[in-house]
C-alpha positions in Angstrom: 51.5 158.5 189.8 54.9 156.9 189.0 55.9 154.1 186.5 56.4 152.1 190.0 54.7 153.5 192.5 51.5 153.1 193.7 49.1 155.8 195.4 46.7 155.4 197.9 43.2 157.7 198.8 40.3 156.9 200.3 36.7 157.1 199.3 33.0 157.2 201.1 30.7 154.0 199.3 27.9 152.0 199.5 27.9 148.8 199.6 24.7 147.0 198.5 24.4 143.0 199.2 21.3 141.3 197.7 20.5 137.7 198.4 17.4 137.3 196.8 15.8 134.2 194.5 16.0 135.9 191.4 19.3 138.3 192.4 22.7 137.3 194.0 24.9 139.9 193.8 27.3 142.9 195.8 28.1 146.2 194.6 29.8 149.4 195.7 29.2 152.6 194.1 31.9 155.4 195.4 30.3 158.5 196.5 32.6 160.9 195.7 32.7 160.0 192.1 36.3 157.8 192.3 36.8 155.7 189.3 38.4 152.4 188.9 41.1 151.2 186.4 42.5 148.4 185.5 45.4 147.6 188.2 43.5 149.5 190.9 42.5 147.4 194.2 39.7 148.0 196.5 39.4 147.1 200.0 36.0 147.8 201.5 36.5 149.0 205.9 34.5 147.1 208.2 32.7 144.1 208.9 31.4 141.9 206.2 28.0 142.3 204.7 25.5 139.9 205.0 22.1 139.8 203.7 19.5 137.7 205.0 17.8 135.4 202.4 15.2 137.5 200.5 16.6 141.0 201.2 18.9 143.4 200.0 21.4 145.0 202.2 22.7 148.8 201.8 25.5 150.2 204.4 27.6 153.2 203.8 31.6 152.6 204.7 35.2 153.7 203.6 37.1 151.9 201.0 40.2 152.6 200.7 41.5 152.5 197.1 45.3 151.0 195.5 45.8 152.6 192.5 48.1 150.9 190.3 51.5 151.9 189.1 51.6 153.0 185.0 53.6 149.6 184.5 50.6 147.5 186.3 48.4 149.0 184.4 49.9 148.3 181.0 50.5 145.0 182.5 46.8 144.4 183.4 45.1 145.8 180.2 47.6 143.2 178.4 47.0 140.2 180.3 43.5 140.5 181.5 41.7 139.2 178.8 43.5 136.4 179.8 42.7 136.0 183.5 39.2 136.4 182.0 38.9 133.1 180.6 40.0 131.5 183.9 36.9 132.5 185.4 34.3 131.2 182.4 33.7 127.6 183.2 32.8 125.0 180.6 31.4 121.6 180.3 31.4 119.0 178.0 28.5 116.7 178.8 27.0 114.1 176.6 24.0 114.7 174.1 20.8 114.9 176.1 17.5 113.8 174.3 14.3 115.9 174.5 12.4 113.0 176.7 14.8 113.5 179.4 14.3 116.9 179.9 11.6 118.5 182.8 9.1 119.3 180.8 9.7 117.5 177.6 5.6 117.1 177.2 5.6 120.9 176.4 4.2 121.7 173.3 4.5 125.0 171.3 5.9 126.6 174.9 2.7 125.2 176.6 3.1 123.6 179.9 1.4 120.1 179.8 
């Protein structure tokens, strides 16, 4: 791998898509054992993924995988923590009093 050049391979996966109540998430777990570092991109082959409500989705594809050049990933490690923070989002709201919460008539973690 160069200072500027990237390399590119490709790699079996799983992608798992759950769309469930209590679980929302996507995944892909490499089965050949690739790793990731910072820099690198992932592109999954194939159709999208969609899970039903209520189930969990596993297919097996090809992803083909961007591994980043030396300076990207110097550049990524540096700045990341950055790009972090744009995904946290925050609210300020104003005070909110006990009586206008659901379930304010709990007691002592006791549904009324």
């Amino acid at each position: 791998m160069g200072l500027l050049t990237k390399e590119f391979e490709t790699a079996p996966c799983v992608v798992e898509v759950s769309h469930c109540f209590d679980s929302l998430h996507a995944h892909v777990k490499f089965l050949n054992g690739a790793v990731i570092n910072p820099g690198d991109e992932v592109q999954v082959q194939g159709p999208p993924v969609m899970a039903p409500y209520g189930e969990v989705v596993r297919e097996e594809r090809m992803a083909r995988i961007a591994r980043a050049s030396k300076l990207e990933q110097l550049w990524t490690r540096m700045t990341g923590d950055f790009e972090f923070m744009e995904l946290c989002e925050f609210s300020f709201s104003e005070d909110v009093t006990p009586e206008a919460l659901p379930g304010a008539a709990c007691k002592e973690g006791v549904a009324a």
